[in-house]
VEXVOZA-821672 format. One record per residue: residue number from 0; chain; x, y, z of N, C-alpha, C in turn. Coordinates in nm, 3 decimals, padded with zeros to 5 digits. Atoms other than C-alpha are relative to their C-alpha. Layout:
residues N
<vomi numar="NUM" rogu="A" n_c1="X" n_c2="Y" n_c3="Z" ca_c1="X" ca_c2="Y" ca_c3="Z" c_c1="X" c_c2="Y" c_c3="Z"/>
...
***
This chain:
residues 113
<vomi numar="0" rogu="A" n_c1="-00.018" n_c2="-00.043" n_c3="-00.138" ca_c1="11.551" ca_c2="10.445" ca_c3="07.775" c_c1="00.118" c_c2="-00.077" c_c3="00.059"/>
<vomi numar="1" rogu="A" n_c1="-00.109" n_c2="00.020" n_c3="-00.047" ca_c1="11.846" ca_c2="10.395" ca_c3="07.971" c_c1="-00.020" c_c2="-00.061" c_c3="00.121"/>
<vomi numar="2" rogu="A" n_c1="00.070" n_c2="00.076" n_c3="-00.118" ca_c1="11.759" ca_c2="10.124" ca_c3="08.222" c_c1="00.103" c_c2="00.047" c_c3="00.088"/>
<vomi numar="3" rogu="A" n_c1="-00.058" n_c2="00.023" n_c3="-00.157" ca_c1="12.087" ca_c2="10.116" ca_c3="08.464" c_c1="-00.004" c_c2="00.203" c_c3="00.062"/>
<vomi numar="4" rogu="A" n_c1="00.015" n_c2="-00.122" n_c3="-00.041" ca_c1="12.048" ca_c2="10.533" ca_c3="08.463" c_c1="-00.096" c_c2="00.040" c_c3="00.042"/>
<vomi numar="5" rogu="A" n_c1="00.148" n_c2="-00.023" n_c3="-00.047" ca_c1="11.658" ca_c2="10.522" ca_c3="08.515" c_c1="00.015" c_c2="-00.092" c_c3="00.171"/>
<vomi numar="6" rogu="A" n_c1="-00.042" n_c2="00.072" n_c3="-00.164" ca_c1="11.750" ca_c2="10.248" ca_c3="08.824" c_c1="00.127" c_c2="00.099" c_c3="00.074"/>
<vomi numar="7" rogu="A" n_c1="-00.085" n_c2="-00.096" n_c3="-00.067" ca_c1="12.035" ca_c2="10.477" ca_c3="08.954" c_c1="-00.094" c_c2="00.095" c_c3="00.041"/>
<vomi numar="8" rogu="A" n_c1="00.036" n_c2="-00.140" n_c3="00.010" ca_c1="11.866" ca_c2="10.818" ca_c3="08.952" c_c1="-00.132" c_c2="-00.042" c_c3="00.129"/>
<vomi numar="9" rogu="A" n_c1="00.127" n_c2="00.042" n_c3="-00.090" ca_c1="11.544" ca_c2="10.626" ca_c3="09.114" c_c1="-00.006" c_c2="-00.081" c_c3="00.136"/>
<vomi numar="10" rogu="A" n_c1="-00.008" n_c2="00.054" n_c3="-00.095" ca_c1="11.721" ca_c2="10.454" ca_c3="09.368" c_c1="00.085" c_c2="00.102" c_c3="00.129"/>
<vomi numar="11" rogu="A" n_c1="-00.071" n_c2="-00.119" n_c3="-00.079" ca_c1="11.925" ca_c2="10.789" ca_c3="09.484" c_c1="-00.110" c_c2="00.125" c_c3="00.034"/>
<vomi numar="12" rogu="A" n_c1="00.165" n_c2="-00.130" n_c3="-00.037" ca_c1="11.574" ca_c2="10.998" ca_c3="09.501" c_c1="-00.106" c_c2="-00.107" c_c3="00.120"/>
<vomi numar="13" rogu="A" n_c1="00.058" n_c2="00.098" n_c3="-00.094" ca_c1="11.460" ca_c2="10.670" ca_c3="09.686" c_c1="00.044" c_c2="-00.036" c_c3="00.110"/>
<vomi numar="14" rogu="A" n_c1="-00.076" n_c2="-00.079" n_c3="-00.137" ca_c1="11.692" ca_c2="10.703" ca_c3="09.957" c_c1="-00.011" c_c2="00.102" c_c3="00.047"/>
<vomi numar="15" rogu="A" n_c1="-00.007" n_c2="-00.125" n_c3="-00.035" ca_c1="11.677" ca_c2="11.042" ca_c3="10.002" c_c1="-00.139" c_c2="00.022" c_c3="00.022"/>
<vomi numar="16" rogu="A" n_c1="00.132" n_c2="00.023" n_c3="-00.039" ca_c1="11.271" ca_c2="10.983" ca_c3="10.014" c_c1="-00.030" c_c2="-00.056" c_c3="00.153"/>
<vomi numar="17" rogu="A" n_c1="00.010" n_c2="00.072" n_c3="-00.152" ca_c1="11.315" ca_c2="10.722" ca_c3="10.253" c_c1="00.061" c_c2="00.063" c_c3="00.154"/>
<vomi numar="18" rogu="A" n_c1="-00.079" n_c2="-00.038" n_c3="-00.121" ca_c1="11.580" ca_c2="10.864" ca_c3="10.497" c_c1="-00.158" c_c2="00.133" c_c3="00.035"/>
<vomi numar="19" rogu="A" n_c1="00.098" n_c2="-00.102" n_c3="-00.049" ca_c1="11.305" ca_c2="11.181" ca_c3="10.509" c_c1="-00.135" c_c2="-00.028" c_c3="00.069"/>
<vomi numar="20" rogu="A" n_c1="00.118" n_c2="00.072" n_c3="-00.086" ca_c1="11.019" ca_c2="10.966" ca_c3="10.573" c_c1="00.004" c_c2="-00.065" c_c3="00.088"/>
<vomi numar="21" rogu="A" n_c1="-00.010" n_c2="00.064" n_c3="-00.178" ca_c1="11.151" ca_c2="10.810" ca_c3="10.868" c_c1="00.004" c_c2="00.079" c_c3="00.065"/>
<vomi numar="22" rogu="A" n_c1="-00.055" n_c2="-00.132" n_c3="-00.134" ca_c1="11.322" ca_c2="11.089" ca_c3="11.011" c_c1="-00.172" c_c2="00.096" c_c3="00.044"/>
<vomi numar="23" rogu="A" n_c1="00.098" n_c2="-00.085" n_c3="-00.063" ca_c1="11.016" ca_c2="11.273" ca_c3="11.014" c_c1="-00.174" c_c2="-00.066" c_c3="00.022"/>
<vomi numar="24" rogu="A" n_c1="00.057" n_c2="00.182" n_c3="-00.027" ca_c1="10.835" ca_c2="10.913" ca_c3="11.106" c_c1="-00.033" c_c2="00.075" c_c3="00.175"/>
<vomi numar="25" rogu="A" n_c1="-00.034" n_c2="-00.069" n_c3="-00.199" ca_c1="11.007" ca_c2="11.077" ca_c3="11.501" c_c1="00.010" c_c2="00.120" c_c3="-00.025"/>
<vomi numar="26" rogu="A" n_c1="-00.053" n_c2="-00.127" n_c3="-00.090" ca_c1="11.070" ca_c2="11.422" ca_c3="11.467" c_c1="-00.103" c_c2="00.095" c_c3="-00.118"/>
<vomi numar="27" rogu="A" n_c1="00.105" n_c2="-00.089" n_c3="00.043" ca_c1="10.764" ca_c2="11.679" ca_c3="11.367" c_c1="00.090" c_c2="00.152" c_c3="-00.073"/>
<vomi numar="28" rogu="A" n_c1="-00.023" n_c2="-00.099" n_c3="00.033" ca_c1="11.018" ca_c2="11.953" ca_c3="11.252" c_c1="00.035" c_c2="-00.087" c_c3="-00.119"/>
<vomi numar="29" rogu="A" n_c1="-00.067" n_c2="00.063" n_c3="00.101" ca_c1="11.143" ca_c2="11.712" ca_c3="10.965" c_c1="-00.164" c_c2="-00.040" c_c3="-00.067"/>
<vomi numar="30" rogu="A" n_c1="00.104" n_c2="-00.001" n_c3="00.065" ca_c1="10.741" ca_c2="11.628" ca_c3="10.899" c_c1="-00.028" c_c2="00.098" c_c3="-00.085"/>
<vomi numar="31" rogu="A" n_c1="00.067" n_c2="-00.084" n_c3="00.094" ca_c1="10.658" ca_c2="11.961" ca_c3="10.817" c_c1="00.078" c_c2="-00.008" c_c3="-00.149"/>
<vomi numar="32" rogu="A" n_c1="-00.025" n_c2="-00.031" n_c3="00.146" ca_c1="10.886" ca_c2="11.947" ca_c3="10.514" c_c1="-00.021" c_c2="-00.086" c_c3="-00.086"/>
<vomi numar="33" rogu="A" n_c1="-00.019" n_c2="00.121" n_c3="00.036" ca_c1="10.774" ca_c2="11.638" ca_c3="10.397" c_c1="-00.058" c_c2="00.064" c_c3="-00.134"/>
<vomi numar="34" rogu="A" n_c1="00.015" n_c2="-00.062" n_c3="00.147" ca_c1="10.603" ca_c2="11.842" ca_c3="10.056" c_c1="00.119" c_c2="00.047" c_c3="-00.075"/>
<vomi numar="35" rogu="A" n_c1="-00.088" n_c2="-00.079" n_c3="00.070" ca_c1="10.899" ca_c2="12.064" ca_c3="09.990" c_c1="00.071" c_c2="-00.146" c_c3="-00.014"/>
<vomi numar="36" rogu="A" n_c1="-00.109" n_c2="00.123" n_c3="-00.034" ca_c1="11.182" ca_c2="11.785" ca_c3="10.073" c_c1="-00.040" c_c2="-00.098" c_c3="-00.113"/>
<vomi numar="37" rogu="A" n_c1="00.028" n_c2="00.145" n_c3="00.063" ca_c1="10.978" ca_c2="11.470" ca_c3="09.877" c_c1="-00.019" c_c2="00.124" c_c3="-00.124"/>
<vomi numar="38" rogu="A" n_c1="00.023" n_c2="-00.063" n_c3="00.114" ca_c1="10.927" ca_c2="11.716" ca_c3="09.574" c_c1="00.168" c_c2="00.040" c_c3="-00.041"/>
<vomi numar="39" rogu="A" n_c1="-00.093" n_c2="-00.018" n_c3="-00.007" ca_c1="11.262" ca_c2="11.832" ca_c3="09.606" c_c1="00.134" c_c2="-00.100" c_c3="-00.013"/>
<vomi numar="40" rogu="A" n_c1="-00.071" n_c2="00.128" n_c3="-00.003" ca_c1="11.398" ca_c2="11.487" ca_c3="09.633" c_c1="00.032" c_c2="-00.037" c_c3="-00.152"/>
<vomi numar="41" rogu="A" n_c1="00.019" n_c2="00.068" n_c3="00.087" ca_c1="11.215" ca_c2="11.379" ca_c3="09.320" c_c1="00.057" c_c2="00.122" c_c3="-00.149"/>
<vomi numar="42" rogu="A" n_c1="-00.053" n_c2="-00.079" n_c3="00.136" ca_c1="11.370" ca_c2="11.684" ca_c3="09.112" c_c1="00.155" c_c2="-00.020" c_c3="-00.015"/>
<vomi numar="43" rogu="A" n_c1="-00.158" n_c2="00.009" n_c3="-00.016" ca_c1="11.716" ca_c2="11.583" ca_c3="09.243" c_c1="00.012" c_c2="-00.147" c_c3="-00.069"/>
<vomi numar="44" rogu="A" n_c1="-00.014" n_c2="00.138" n_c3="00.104" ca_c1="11.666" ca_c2="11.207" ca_c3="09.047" c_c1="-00.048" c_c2="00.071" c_c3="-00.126"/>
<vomi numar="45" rogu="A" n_c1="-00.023" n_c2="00.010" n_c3="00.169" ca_c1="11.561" ca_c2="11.357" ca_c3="08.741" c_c1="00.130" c_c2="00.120" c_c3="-00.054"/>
<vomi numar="46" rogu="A" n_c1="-00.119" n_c2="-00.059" n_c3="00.063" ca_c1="11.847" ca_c2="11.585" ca_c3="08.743" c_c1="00.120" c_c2="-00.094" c_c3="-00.015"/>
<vomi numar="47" rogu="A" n_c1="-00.091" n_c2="00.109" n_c3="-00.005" ca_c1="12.082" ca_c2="11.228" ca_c3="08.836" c_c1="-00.069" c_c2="-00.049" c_c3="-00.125"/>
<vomi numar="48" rogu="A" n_c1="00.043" n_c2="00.079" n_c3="00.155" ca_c1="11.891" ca_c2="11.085" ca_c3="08.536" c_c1="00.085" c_c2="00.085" c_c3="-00.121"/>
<vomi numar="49" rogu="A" n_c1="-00.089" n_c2="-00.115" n_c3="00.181" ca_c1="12.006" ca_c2="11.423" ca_c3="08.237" c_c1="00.105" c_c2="-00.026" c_c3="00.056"/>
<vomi numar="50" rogu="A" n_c1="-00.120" n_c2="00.044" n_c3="-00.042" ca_c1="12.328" ca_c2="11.359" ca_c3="08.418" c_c1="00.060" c_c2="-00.066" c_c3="-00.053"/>
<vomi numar="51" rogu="A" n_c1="-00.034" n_c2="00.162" n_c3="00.096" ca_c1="12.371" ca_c2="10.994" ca_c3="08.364" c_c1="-00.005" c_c2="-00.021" c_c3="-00.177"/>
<vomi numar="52" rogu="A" n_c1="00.074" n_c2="00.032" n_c3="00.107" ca_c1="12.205" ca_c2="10.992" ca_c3="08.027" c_c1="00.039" c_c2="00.105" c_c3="-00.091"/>
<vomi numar="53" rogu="A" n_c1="-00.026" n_c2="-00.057" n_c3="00.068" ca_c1="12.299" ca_c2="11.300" ca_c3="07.882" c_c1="-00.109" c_c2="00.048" c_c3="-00.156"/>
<vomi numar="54" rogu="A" n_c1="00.074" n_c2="-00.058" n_c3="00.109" ca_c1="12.021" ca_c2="11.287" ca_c3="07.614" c_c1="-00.066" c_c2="00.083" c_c3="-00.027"/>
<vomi numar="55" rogu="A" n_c1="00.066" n_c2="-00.090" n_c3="00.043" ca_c1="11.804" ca_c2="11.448" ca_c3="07.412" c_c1="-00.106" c_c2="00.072" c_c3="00.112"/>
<vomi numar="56" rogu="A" n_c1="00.143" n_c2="-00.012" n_c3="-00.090" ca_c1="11.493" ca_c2="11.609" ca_c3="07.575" c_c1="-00.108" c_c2="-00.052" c_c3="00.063"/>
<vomi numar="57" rogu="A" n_c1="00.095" n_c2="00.138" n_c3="-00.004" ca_c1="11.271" ca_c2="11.384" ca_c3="07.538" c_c1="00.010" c_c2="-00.068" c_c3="00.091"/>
<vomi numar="58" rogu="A" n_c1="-00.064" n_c2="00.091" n_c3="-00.121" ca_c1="11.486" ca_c2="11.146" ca_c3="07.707" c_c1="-00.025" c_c2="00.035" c_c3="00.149"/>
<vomi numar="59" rogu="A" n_c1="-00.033" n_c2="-00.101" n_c3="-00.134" ca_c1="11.571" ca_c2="11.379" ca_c3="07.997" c_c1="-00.089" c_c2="00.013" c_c3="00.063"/>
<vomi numar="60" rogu="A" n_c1="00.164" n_c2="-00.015" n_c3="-00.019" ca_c1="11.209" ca_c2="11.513" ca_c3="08.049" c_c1="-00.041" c_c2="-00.138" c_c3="00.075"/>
<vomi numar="61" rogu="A" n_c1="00.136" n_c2="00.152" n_c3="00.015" ca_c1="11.042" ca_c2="11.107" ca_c3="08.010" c_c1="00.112" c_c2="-00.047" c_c3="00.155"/>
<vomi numar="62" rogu="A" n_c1="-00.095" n_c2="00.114" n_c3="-00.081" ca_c1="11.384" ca_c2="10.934" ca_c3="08.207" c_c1="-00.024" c_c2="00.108" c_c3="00.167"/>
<vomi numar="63" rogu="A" n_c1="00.057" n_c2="-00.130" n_c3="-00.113" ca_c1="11.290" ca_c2="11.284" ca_c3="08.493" c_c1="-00.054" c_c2="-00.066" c_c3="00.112"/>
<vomi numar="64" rogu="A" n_c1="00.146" n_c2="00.037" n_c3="-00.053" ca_c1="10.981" ca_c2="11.218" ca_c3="08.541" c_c1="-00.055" c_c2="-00.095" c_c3="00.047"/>
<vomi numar="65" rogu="A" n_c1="00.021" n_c2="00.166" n_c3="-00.029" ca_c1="10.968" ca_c2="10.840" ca_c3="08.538" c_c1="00.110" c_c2="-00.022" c_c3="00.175"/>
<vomi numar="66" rogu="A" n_c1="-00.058" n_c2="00.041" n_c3="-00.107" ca_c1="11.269" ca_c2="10.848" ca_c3="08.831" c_c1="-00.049" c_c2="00.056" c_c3="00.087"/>
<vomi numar="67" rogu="A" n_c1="00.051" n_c2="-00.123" n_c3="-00.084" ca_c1="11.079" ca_c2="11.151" ca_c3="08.999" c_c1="-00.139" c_c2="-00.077" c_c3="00.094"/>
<vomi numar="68" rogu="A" n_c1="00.135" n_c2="00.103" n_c3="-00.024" ca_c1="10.740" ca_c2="10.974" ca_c3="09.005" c_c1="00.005" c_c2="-00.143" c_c3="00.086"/>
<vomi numar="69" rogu="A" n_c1="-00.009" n_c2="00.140" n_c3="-00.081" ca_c1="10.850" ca_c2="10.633" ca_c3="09.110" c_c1="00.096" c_c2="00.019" c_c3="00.178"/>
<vomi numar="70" rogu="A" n_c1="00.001" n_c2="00.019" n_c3="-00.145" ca_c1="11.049" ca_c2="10.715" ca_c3="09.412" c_c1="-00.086" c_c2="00.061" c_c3="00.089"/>
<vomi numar="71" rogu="A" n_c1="00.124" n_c2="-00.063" n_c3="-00.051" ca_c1="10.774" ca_c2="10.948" ca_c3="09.534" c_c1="-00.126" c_c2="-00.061" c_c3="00.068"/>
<vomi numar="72" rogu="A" n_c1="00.107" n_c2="00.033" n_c3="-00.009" ca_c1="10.546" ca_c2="10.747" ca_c3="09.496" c_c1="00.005" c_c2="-00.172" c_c3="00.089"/>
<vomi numar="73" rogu="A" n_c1="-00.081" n_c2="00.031" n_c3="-00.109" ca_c1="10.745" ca_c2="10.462" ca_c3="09.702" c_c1="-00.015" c_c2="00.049" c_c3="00.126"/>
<vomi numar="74" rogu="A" n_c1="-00.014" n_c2="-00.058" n_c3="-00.116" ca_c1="10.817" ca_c2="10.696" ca_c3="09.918" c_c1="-00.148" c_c2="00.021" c_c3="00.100"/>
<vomi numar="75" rogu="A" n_c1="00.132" n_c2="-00.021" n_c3="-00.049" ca_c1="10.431" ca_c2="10.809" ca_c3="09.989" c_c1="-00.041" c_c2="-00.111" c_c3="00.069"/>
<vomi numar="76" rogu="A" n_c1="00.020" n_c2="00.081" n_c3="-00.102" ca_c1="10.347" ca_c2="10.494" ca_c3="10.060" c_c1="00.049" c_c2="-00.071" c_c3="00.095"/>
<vomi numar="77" rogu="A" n_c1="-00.028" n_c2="-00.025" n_c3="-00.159" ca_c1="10.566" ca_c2="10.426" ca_c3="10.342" c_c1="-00.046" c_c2="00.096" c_c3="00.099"/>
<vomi numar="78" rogu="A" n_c1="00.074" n_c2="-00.140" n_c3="-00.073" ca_c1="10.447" ca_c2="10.750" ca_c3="10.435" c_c1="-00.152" c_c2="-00.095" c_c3="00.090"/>
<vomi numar="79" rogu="A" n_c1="00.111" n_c2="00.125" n_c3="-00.013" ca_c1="10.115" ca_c2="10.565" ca_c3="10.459" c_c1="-00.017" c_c2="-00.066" c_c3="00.068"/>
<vomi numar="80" rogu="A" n_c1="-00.014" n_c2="00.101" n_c3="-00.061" ca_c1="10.180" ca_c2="10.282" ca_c3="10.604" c_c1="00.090" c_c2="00.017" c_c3="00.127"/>
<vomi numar="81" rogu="A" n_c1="-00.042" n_c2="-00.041" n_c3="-00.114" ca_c1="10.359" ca_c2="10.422" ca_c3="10.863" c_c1="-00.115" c_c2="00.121" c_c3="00.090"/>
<vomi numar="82" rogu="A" n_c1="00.124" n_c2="-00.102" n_c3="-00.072" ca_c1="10.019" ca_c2="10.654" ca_c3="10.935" c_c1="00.039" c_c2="00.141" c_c3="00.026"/>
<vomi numar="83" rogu="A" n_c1="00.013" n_c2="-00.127" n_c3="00.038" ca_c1="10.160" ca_c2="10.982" ca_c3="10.850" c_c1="-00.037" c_c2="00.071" c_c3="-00.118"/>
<vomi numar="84" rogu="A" n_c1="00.011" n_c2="-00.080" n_c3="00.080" ca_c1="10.017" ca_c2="11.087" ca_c3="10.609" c_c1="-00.126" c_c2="-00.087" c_c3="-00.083"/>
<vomi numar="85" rogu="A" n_c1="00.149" n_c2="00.066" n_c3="-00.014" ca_c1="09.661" ca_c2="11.032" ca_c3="10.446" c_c1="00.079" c_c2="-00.104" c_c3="-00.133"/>
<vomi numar="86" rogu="A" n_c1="00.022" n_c2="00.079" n_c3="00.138" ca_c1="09.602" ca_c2="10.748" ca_c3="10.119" c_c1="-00.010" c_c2="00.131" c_c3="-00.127"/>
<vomi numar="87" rogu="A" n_c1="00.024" n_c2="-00.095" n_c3="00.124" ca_c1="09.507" ca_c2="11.027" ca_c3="09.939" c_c1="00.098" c_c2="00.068" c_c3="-00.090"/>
<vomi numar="88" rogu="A" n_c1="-00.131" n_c2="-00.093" n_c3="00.067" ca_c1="09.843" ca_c2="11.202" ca_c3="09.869" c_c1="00.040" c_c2="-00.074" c_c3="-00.072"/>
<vomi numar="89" rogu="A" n_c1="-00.038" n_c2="00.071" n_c3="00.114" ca_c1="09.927" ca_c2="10.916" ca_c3="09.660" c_c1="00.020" c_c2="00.057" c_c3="-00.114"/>
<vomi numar="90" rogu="A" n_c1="-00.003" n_c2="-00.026" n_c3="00.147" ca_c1="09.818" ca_c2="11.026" ca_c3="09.378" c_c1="00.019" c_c2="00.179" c_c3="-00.023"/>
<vomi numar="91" rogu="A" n_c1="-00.068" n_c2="-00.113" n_c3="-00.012" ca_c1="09.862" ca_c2="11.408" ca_c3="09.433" c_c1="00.131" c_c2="00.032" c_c3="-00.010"/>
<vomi numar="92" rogu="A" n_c1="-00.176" n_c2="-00.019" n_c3="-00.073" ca_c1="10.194" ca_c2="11.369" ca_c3="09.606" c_c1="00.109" c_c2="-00.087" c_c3="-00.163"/>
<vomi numar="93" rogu="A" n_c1="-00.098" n_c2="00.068" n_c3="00.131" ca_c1="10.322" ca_c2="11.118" ca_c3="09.294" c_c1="00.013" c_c2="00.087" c_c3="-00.124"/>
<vomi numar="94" rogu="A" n_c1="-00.013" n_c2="-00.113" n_c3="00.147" ca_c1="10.214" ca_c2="11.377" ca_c3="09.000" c_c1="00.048" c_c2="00.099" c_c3="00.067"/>
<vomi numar="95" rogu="A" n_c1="-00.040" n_c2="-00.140" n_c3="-00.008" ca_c1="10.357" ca_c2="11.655" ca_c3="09.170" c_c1="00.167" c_c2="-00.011" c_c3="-00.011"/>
<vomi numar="96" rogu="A" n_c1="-00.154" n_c2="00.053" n_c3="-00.040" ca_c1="10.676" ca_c2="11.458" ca_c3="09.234" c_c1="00.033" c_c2="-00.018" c_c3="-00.192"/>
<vomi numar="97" rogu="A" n_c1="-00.031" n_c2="00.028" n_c3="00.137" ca_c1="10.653" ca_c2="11.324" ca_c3="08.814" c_c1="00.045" c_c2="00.173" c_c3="-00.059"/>
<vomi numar="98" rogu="A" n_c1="-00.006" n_c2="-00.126" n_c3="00.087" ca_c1="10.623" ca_c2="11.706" ca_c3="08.710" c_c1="00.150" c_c2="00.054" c_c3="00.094"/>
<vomi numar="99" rogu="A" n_c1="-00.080" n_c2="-00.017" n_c3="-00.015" ca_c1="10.900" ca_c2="11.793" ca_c3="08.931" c_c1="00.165" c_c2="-00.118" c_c3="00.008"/>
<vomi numar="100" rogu="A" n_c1="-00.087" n_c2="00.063" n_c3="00.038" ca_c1="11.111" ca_c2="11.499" ca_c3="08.836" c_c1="00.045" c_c2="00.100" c_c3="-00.138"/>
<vomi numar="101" rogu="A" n_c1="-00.005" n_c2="-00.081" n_c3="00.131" ca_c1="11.069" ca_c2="11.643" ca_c3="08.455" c_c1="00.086" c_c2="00.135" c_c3="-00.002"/>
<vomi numar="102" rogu="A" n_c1="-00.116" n_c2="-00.108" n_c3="00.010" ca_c1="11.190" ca_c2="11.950" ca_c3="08.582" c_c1="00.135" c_c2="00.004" c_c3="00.054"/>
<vomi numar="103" rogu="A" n_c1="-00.111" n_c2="00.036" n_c3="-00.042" ca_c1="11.480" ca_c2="11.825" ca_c3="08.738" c_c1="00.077" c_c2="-00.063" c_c3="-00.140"/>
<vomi numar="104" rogu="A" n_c1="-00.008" n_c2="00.083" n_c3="00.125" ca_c1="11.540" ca_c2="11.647" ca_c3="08.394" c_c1="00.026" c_c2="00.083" c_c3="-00.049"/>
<vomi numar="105" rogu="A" n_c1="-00.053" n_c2="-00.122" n_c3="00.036" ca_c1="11.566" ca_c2="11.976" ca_c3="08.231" c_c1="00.070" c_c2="00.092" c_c3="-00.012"/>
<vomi numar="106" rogu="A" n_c1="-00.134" n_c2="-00.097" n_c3="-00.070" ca_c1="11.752" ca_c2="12.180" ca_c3="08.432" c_c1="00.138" c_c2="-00.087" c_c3="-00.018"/>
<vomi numar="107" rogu="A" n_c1="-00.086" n_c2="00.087" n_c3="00.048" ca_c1="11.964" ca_c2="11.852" ca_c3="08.397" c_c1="00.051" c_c2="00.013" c_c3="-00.125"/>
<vomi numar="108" rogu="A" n_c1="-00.043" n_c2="-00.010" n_c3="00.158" ca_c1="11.977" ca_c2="11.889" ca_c3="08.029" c_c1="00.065" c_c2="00.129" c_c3="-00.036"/>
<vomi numar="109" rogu="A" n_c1="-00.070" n_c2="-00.165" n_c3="00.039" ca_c1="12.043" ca_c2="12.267" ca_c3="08.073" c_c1="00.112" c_c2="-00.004" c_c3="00.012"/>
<vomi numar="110" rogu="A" n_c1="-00.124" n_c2="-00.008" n_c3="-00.075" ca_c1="12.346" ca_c2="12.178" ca_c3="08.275" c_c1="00.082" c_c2="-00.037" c_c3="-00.055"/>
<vomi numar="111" rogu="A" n_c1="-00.090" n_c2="00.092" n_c3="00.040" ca_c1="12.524" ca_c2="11.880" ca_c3="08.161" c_c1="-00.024" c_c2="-00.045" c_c3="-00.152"/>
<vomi numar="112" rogu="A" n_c1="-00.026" n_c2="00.058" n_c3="00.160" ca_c1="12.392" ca_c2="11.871" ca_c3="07.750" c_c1="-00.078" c_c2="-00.113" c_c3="00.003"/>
***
């Protein structure tokens, strides 16, 4: 695994988590998208991961999923801890984010090889 491409990919889906979870911290039209957006986030790091990394499937897929999952799941709990949003989505909100890391990883691999 490609550590400084798994830390890249997971720190640019972790921004883009965060900036969403504040913004819609104050403003209820930026809440509602907080499913699409944080899913959406976490498919845009595993496509910066096949990017970076260029590998096999495997790779692409695992290095995805792993950057997809972890800022998500970051992200959630600020969510959390800022009291929008229940404990529970944790673990919902993180596997939905891993499976759409993966596919971001893919489409990555489709793209860039």
């Amino acid at each position: 695994m490609d550590r400084n491409a798994l830390v890249t990919a997971t720190v640019i889906g972790l921004v883009l988590q965060l900036a969403m979870v504040i913004g819609g911290h104050y403003s209820p039209a930026i809440k509602a998208l907080f499913a699409v957006g944080g899913m959406g986030f976490s498919l845009i790091a595993g496509l910066v991961f096949a990017y970076l990394v260029k590998g096999g499937w495997s790779l692409d897929l695992t290095g995805g999923a792993l950057a997809g999952g972890i800022c998500a799941l970051i992200g959630i709990a600020v969510c959390v801890l800022l009291g929008d949003a229940p404990a529970s989505l944790l673990l919902l909100g993180t596997i939905s984010s891993v499976v759409t890391g993966a596919i971001g990883g893919a489409i990555g691999k489709l793209l860039f090889g």
